[in-house]
Structures are given as C-alpha cells and as structure tokens.
N, C-alpha and C positions, 0 to 999 in steps of 0.2 A: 439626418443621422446625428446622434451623440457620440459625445466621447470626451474623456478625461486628460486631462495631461500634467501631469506632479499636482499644482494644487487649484485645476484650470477646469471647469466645465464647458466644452464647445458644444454647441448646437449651429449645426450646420443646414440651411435650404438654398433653394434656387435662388433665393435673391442675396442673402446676409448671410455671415459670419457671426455669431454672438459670443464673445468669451469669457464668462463668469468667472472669477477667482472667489477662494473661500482661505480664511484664516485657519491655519496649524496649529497649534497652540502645542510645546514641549513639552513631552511628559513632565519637567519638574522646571520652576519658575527662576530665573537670574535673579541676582544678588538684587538690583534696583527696579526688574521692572517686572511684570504679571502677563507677559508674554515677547517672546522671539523681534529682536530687532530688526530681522530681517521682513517683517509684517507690517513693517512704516516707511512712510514714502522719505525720510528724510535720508535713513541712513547710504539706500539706494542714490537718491540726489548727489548726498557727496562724491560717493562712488564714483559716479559717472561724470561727473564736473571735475575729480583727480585725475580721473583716464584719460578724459578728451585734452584736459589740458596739459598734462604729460606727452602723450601722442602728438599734439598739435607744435607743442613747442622742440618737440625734438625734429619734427618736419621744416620746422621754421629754421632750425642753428643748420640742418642741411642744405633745402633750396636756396638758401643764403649765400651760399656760395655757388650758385647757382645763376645768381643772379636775377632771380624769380623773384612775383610780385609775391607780399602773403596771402593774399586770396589762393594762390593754390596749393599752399600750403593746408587753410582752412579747408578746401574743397578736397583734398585729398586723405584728410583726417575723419572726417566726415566718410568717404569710399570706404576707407579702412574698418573702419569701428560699424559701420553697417552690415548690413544681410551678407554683402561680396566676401568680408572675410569673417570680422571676430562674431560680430552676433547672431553670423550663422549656426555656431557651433551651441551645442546644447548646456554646456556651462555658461556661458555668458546669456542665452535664453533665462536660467535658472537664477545668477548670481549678481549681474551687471544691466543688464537690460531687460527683465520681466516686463510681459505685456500691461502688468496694472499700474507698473512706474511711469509709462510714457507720456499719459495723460500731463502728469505735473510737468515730464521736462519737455512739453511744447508749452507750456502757458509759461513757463522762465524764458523758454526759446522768443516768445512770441514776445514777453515784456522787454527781453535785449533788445528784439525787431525794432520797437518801437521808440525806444530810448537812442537808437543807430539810424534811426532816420531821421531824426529830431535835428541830430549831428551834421546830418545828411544837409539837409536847409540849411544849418546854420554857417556850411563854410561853401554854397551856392554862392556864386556872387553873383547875382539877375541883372547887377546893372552892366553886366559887359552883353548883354543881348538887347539894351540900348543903341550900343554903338554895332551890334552887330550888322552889316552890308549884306549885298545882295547872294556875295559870292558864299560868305559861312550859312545865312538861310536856305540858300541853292543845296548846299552840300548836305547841310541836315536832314532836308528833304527826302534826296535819293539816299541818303544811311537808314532813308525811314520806310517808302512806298516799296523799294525794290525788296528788300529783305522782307516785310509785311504777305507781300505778294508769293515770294520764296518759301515761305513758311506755312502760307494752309497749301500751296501746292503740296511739296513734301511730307506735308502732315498726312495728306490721302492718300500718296502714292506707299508710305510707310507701314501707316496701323489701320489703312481701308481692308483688308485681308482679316484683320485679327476677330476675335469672340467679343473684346472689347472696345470695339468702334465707337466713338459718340463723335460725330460731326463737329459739335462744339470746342471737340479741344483743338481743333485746328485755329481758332483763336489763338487760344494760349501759347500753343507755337507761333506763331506769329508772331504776338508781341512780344512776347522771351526774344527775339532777333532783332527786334527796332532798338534795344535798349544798347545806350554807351553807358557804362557804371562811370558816372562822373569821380566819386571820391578814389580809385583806384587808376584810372586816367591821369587825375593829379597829381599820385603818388607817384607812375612811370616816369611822368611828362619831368618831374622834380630829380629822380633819379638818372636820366637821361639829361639832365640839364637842358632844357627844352621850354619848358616853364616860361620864357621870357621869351620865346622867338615866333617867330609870323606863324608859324606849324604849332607851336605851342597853343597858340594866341586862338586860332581856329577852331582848333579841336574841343577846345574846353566852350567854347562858344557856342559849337556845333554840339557838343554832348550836352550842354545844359539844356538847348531848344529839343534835340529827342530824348531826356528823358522825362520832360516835361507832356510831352506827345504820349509817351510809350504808359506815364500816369494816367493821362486824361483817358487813353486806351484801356487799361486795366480799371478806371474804375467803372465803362462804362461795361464792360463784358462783365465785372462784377453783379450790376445792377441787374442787367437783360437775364443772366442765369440763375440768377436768385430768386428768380421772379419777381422781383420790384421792379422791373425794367425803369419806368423815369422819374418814379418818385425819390428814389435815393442818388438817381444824378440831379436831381433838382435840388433835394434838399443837401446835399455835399454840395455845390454850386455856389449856395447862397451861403454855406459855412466859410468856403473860399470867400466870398466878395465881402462876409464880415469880418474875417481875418483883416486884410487888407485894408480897408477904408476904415473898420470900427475899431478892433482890437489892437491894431500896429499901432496908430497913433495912441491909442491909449496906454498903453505897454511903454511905448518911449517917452511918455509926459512921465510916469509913474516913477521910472528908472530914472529919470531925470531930476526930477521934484526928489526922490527919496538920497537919491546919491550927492544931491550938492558937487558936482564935481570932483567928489572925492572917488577911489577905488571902490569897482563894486561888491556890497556886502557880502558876507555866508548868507543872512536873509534873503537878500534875493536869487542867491542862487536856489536855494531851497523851495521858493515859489515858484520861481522858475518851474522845476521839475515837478512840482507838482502841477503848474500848468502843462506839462507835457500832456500829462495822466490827465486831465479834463478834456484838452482837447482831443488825444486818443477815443477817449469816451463816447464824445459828441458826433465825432466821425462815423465811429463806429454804430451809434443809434440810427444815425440816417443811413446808415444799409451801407456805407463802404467798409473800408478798412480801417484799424483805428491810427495804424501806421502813417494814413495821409494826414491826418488832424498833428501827428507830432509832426511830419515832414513839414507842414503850413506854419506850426506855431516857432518851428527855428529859423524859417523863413522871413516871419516877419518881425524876429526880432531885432533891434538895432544891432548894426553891424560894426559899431566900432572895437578899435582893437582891447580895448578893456574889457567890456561885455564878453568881448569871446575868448576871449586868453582863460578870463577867471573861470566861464563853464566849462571851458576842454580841459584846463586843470582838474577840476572834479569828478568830470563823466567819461574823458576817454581811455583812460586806460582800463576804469571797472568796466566800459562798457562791449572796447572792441578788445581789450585784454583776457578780460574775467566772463563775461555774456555771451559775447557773440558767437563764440566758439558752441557753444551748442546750438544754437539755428544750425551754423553746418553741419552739425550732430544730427540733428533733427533729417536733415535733405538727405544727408548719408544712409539714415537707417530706412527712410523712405524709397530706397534705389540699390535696385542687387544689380550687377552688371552681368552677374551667372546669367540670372534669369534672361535679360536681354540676348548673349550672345546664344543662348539654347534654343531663345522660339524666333530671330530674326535672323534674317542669313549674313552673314557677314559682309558682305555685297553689300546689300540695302543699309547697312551701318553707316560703312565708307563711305556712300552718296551721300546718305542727310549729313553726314560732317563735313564732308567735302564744300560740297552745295551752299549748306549754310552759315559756313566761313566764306565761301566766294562771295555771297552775294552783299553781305555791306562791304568788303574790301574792293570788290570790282564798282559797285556803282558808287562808291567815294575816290576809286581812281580815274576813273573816267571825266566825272564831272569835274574834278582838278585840271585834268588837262586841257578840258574845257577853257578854265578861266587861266589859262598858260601858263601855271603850275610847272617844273621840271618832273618827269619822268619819273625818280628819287623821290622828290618830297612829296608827289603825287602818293606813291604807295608808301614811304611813313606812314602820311596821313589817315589811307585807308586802315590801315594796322589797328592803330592810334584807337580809330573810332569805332573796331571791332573788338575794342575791350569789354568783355563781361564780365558780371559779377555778381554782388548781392542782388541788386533791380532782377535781374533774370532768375531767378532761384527763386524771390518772391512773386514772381507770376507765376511760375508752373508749381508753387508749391498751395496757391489761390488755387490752381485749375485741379488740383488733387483736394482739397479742402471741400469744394463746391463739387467733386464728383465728376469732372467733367475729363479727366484726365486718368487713365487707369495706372496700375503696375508697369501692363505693356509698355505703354506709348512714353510715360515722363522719364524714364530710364535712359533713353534712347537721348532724349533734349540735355539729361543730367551729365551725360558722358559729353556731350558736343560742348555744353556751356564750361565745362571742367577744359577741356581742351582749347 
C-alpha cells in the first residue's frame, strides 16, 4: 500500500516501512537562500538540541529538589519529547521532529555516546578490583547470574504472546539487568556521603566487576547477531589486549616525554580526542561497538590527577551538558509508553517491573547476609547496585539497532530501566 503524508511518500509491505521525503521548494525564494530552511537538516538540529535542552534543564532545577539523581531527569525528558507526548502530535511530526531529521540526530546522539564513554573509563578506577576480596566478587556475581537468569525468563513470559516475538531479545533483557551504571552510582554514593564508607567501598567495586561482565555480555550478543558471531569477539579481543599491553604504555611514555612534568597541554588534549575517534573507529571495524574502543582508550589512559582534571575540564560539560542529552532524546523518541499500556495488560507491566527490581536487590541482599552484613546495610547495598542508567539504554537501544528488539518489547524495559 502507498500513501503520502505532507512531503513523505510511504510504501508500505509485509516486511518494511519505506518512507521517502521529497523537497518543497516556495513559491518565491528568501532574501539569502534558493530554497525554504526548513529543507536542511541544520536548522531542525538546533531546533531540537534548544528543546531538549530547555526541557531537560527545567526537569533538572525540579527533581533537584527532589533529591533525584540526573539521569531521571535525562530519562524523563527523553519520555516527554517522544511518541508518549510531544512528538506524538502532528506539529512537532511536521516542525520539530520530521522523520528525515532523525537520521542526523542519532549520529550526534551516537558521537556524544562515544565521547560519554570515553569519560566512562577514564574515571573507572580498576585498581580497586585489585584489592577487591572474595566477599565484593561474591556479590557481584549474584547482582549478575540471578538478574541474567530473571531477565530471559520475563522476557518470554512478556512479549512470547506478541506478532513481534524474536527469541533473541530475551538477551538483551537480560543484560539491561546485569548492569550497575558505575558513573551515576558514584554520583549517589557522593551525594549520600557514602563515597568513603565499607558500603561505599563495595558497591563501586562490585559495579565496576558487572559492568565489566555486562560489556563483555553485550559485545558478545553483538557479534552472534550480527552474524559475525566470533570473528568480531576475537578481533575486539585482541583490540583489548593491545590497548592494554601496547598502546597504555605508549600513551604514558608519550605524555610523559612530551609534558616534562609540566601541566598537561591544549595539544594533547586535542590528540587525545582524537584518539577517542580512532579507537571508536577500530572497534567499530571489528564488528563491535565503537563506543567500547572509546570506553578502552579512557581506560588506559594514565590516571593521574593532572591528566584527568585537564580532560574533564574540556569534555564534560560539552559532553554530558550539551550532547548527551540527545541520546536520551534519541531512547525517548524510540519509546511510546501509549503504545505499551494499549497492547500489554497492565498486570504483565507491574510484574516485569516488580520482578526485575527484585531480582538484583534481593540476590545482593541475601548474599550480604551471608557474609554478616546488618539487615540495613545489607539492603542499602542491594539498592545501591540496582542503579541504572546509560549502560542499560545502550543495550536495549543495540537490541533495537540489530532488530532484535521490537516497539513491543523495548518499551516495556524503557519504562522499568526509567523506574
């Protein structure tokens, strides 16, 4: 079936959606240019980079008193400005969010991704899973198998019913639930004055060994569905082990030799980020993500407090200020919550949220008690390590990328990970 819509040609079959846009051109030409500005992808961009960031920041000066982290602020701006409310309506369709704009704002979406992961690495500190003992490995564990296991169960008993079943997204639920969002953990943990205490001390221990897990998980489901199955975990593999043993040391001779001990330059922070973008790149050739190549390269950059002072000064407020805020944009407009409560009963809702909040709080409370943990800081703990965040929004936003995730089903996870 065909069919037009303002300046949109759809052709419609059983398998795909196809939807053609064509240029309007005004009957008579603007003072500077030879056709309507509304016909180029920039002026759209600002548009929507004014909106979200208006929107986002006026959620931010409320949940603030609130005493809410900003991720739901972010996660809530994103709801808003999606199918659920504004760009359901046929003006923002037309003015704000046209289907030919979007293309561009996931590849901005996707370049913040990358640049926020980078970040990601660089304030991991790996050597506290040196000292990490048996009790924070123990705990990591059961924050990892029981939720794993929790998650393709839920996944069948959910969207097994629906038109849109594919087996495989039962993965992608699953790992969306292994993940602790380390950088928003240590925002709480800082907030809570926490940060320094035995429970602090845990948690970030514990969140750093699953979302390391919950990586190595997502690039392998990456690979098997892509059909590369082990040549791009092999060759992402061997990008890891030349991170690590080839390019660390060389990266800290370089900074070393070029800084003299003095403060480090504007140059190299500039190479710096461009080495974000290579290794991005690289990752991304061997079949994963390119997101893990910047996660790796912040990783193994030297961690002292010059080094990283000077690049947060430069990249984090463009990044998680000015960028990131559309990745939530992006998740938002990907997720109608209508549509969820129309075709799912509200029952079945309640359970997988229920359900999949229990299951890393309860098998991280338990195991605490185990190792005779109080009662109290046993379920902090749990809390603590059922923090979600970005990590979970980029699995199930993979598992919609690669097809394996429908409308139905990631809706359903989007409203639980928001919660």
């Amino acid at each position: 079936m065909n069919a037009s819509d303002d300046q949109y040609i759809i052709k419609k079959t059983d398998d795909l959606i196809e939807a053609c846009y064509y240029i309007k051109k005004n009957g008579h030409d603007p003072l500077w240019r030879d056709h309507s500005s509304l016909n180029t992808s920039l002026p759209f961009l600002l548009t929507q980079l004014f909106v979200v960031l208006f929107v986002d920041r006026i959620l931010l000066l409320i949940l603030k008193y609130l005493r809410q982290p900003p991720i739901v602020a972010h996660i809530l701006c994103g709801v808003l400005l999606g199918p659920t409310m504004l760009s359901g309506t046929s003006f923002s369709r037309k003015y704000i969010f046209p289907h030919k704009t979007i293309l561009v704002l996931e590849t901005f979406a996707n370049l913040a991704l990358t640049y926020y992961m980078f970040l990601v690495g660089l304030e991991m500190e790996f050597t506290l899973i040196m000292h990490a003992g048996s009790q924070v490995v123990s705990i990591a564990a059961a924050g990892i198998i029981f939720p794993l296991l929790f998650g393709f169960g839920l996944y069948f008993m959910a969207v097994t019913k629906s038109d849109h079943f594919d087996s495989r997204g039962s993965m992608f639920w699953a790992i969306a639930l292994t993940a602790t969002n380390f950088p928003d953990l240590t925002k709480i943990l800082a907030d809570l004055k926490l940060l320094r205490t035995n429970i602090g001390k845990i948690a970030m221990c514990s969140a750093i060994i699953s979302d390391i897990f919950t990586w190595f998980l997502l690039i392998m489901a990456i690979s098997i569905f892509n059909g590369q199955k082990y040549n791009a975990v092999l060759s992402t593999g061997i990008f890891i082990l030349v991170s690590i043993f080839a390019l660390r040391p060389t990266v800290a001779w370089l900074i070393d030799r070029t800084s003299r001990g003095e403060i480090i330059s504007d140059t190299h922070v500039w190479f710096i980020m461009a080495g974000i973008l290579l290794c991005g790149l690289a990752t991304d050739a061997c079949g994963s993500h390119s997101i893990v190549g910047a996660f790796m390269f912040g990783a193994i950059l030297p961690h002292d407090d010059t080094v990283r002072t000077k690049i947060l000064e430069r990249l984090q407020d463009v990044v998680t200020g000015l960028l990131m805020p559309l990745f939530f944009l992006i998740c938002g407009l990907r997720s109608d919550l209508r549509y969820m409560f129309q075709h799912t009963p509200w029952e079945m809702v309640l359970i997988v949220v229920v359900m999949s909040w229990v299951a890393k709080v309860a098998s991280v409370f338990f195991i605490s008690l185990h190792y005779k943990m109080s009662t109290m800081d046993s379920l902090v703990l749990g809390l603590l390590m059922n923090t979600k965040g970005v990590l979970a929004l980029i699995v199930l936003n993979t598992g919609r990328n690669i097809k394996v995730l429908s409308s139905f089903s990631s809706p359903i996870v989007f409203g639980l990970v928001k919660l």
